[in-house]
N, C-alpha and C positions, 0 to 999 in steps of 0.2 A: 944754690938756686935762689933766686931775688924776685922780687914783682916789680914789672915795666909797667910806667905808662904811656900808649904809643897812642899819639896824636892821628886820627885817621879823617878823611874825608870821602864821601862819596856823591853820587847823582839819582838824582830823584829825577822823575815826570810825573806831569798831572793836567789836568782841566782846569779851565776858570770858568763860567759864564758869569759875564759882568756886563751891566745896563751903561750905555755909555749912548752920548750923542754920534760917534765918531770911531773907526779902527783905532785911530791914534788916540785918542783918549780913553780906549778902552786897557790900552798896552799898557801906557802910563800910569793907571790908576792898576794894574797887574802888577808892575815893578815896585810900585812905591811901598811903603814904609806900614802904610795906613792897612793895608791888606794883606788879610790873614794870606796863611800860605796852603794851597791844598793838599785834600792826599792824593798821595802818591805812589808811583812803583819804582822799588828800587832798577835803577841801568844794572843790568848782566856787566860784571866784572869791572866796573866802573871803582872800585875801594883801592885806596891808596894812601901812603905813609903820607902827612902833612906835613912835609920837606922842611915849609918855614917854620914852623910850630917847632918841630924838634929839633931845630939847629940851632932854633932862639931859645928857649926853656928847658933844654933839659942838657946843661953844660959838664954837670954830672957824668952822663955815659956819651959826650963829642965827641971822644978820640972812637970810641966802640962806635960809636953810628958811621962816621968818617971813614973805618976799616969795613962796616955792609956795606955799605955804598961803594967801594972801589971795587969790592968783590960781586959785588953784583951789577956792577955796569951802570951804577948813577940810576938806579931804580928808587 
């Protein structure tokens, strides 16, 4: 038996209220960089393997991940 590390990602939602002159400059000042991120609730069944992350960094077990992946349909 080993210990994986398995790259995962999922989806959040949330609320913003943000003072803005404008819908569009309220969007843009939500996207950017400068702004925190809210909480949130995780999406219902939204978690999934990070495809790129584990076929880039973990060259280690490629051939095992390349044998899930066909057995499971490219999931």
């Amino acid at each position: 038996m080993g210990i994986y590390r398995v790259p995962l990602v999922w989806q959040m939602y949330g609320h913003m209220d943000v003072e803005a002159k404008s819908l569009h400059e309220a969007i843009e000042y939500a996207l950017g960089p400068e702004c925190p991120l809210p909480e949130g609730s995780y999406v219902d069944d939204s978690i999934m393997v990070d495809l790129i992350a584990m076929e880039c960094h973990d060259e280690a077990h490629s051939k095992e991940f390349q044998a899930y992946l066909k057995k499971n349909g490219g999931e």
